[in-house]
Phi, psi and omega in degrees: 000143180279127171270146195270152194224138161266153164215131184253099207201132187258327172291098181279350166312285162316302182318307188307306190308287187299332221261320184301327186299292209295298207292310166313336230219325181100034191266174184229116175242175205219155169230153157230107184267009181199182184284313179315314195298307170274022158285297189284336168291309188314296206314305179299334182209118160338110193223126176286347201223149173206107180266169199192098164298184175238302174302116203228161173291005193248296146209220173274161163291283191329323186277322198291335213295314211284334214271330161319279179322333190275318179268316185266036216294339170294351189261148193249099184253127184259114162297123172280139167212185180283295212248147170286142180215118195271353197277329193283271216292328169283351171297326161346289167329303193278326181282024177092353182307138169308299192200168182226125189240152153281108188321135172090269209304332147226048183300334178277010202256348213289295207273346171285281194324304195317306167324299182288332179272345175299303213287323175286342168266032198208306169299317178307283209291339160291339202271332183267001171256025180268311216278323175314297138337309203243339154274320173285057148211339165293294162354311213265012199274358175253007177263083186289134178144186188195053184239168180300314195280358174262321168287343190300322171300301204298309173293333178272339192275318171315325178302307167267340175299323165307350189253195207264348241273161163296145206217112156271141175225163218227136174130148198307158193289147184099005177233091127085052172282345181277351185260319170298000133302247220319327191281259241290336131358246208296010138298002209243165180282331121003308215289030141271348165263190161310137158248146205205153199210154143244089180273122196293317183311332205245009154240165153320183162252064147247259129038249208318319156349269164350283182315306196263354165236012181057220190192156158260151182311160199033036173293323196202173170285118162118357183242109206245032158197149174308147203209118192277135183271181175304318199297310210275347190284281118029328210294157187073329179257223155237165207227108143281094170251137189247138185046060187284331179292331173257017168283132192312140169321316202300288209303355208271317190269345150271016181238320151316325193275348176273003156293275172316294212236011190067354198246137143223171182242130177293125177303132174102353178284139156270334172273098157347155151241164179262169175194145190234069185247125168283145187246100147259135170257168202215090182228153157275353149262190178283096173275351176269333160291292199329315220281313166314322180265013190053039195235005176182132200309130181301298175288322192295306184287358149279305173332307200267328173246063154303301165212129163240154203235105176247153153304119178273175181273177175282001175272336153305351190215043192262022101002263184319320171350287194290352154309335201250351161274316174273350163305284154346308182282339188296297241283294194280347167297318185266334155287331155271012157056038192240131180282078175246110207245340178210175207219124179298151190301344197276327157340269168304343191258008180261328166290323163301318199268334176308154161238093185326108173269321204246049188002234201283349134346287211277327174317297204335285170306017218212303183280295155006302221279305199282299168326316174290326179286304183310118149271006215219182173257050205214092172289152171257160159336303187295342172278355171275196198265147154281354171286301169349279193311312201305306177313331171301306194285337166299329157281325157311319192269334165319271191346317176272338183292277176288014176285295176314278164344302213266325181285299202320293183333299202297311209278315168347330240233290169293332157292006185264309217235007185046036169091030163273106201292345199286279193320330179285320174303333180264007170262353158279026221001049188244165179284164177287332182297301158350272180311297188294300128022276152326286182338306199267339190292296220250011163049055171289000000 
């Protein structure tokens, strides 16, 4: 795999030169002509390397070199400059710099250093990513299970949170995106800042306007002071839009542009604002059909599902169940001030045997239920909903219903091959063993 190299430079002559140089070398680059500009690449992609002029149209090298290290620590950045300067490379130094080279005077030095700041950021990013790791899976402690398909969620999402990267998380409504945002949050280099949640579903599109980029006084009738959206509130932080397929196209192409440059506009503002915010989103559709059909922007659902993440439903896992009935039960025992310590087996298999719509919601509130009802310390059966039961007993009569099928088949099967039983196992595709089994089974 290739290492990403940034290079931060206002001379594009040069930029061009070194990047064709770095790309030779087998590196993967990147361009910036300023500071901001290489600021919003960090934010977007990982880079172990960072080249850096020091005069930059924005600022210094020197200062962004401490404000990089600060945010990246893991990224190793080497400064460039026209002229030597010794007060400047040593502040360098003290801000985190690799090493501080002169333009011309050590152009044969570019490429061993570049090497040597690879190999110490790549080791760095190794030695930390078991402890990294393994702290973002403490974070995940309210994302209950252990079946393959929730750790399989819990490992990509520790895997990315420590970065910058835009996060979709994808699955049906009730299993759990909102706590899983908030987990990959508080996993994040961030989690000393805000978090901030919008569900796109539960306003007009004025009102979310409003909310998430805010507005200036007299923007509208009723708005009679400047008023900060979520974006600025976020700043630094993370942004949760929840029921992202449904926010209006126009708001779809200003929430891009704060994907792309960091800039929005407040309603009724005419000057962009800056903003430094991770964006995670949430949806229960297909955004990749909606975006085919035009029914949601096409760049803006790639721009988001850079990594995606999905969540399964609870009928993908019911392995899990009895974890998340006793985490409930625990929960709602101490809230209702009741000693509810186990749950009957008939309990769980009834709960096992539902077919979730509104998944662990809908548990919840299913357990909730049950909890209020129960007098004894035990929940029982009798404490569900009646369809609960009714689905048991509908799958016993599925379960005979193909006990009946599967004899029918077989004696069919055999009056067919006219009782040659060799021949009837491979047109049922079964062992011979198998079949006589059957035979005895179903008293053929």
């Amino acid at each position: 795999m290739k290492t990403a190299v940034l290079i931060i430079d206002d001379e594009v002559k040069l930029r061009s030169l070194l990047s064709r140089l770095l790309q030779l070398e087998d590196y993967e680059v990147s361009e910036a002509g300023d500071c901001q500009s290489g600021l919003k690449k960090l934010a977007q992609q990982d880079f172990p390397v960072v080249l850096c002029d020091v005069k930059l149209p924005d600022g210094n090298g020197v200062q962004l070199t401490a404000e990089i290290k600060q945010k990246y620590p893991l990224t190793e950045v080497i400064l460039l400059t026209a002229y030597g300067n010794i007060p400047d490379g040593v502040q360098a130094i003290k801000n985190g710099a690799f090493d501080y080279l002169v333009k011309g005077d050590d152009n044969n030095r570019i490429i061993t250093l570049l090497s040597q700041a690879s190999e110490k950021a790549l080791r760095a990013r190794a030695s930390s990513s078991s402890g990294t790791q393994a702290k973002a899976l403490a974070d995940f402690k309210n994302v209950i299970g252990q079946s393959p398909t929730i750790q399989k969620a819990i490992a990509l999402a520790c895997k990315v949170a420590p970065t910058n990267a835009s996060i979709l998380l994808t699955g049906e409504t009730g299993t759990g995106k909102d706590i899983f945002a908030q987990a990959i949050h508080q996993a994040s280099l961030r989690k000393d800042k805000a978090f901030v949640a919008l569900n796109s579903a539960a306003f007009s599109r004025e009102i979310i306007e409003s909310e998430l980029f805010g507005h200036k006084a007299g923007a509208f009738t009723g708005a009679i002071k400047d008023k900060k959206g979520l974006l600025e509130e976020a700043h630094e932080g993370t942004l949760f839009l929840d029921e992202i397929g449904e926010m209006p196209l126009e708001l779809q192409t200003k929430l891009l542009r704060v994907l792309e440059n960091g800039e929005f506009l407040k309603v009724g503002q005419t000057k962009t604002q800056k903003v430094d915010v991770r964006i995670i989103a949430a949806t229960n559709r297909n955004l990749e059909q909606d975006s085919n059909n035009g029914q949601f922007r096409m760049d803006l659902y790639y721009r988001l599902a850079t990594f995606a993440i999905h969540l399964p439903s609870l009928n993908e896992r019911p392995e899990d169940i009895p974890l998340l009935v006793q985490h409930f039960m625990e929960q709602f025992s101490q809230k209702l001030n009741k000693k509810i310590s186990s749950a009957h087996p008939d309990f769980l298999k009834a709960l096992q045997q539902h077919q979730w719509r509104g998944n662990i919601r809908e548990l919840r509130n299913t357990i909730e239920r049950a909890c209020i009802l129960s007098e004894t310390s035990q929940l029982e059966s009798d404490a569900l909903p009646w369809d609960f039961l009714h689905q048991v007993n509908s799958d016993i009569t599925r379960v005979m219903s193909l006990r009946e099928g599967e004899k029918r088949h077989i004696s069919r099967m055999l009056e067919h091959t006219h009782g040659n039983k060799t021949q009837t196992a491979e047109l049922l595709g079964i062992g011979l063993t198998t079949l006589y089994a059957k035979i005895k089974e179903y008293q053929l």
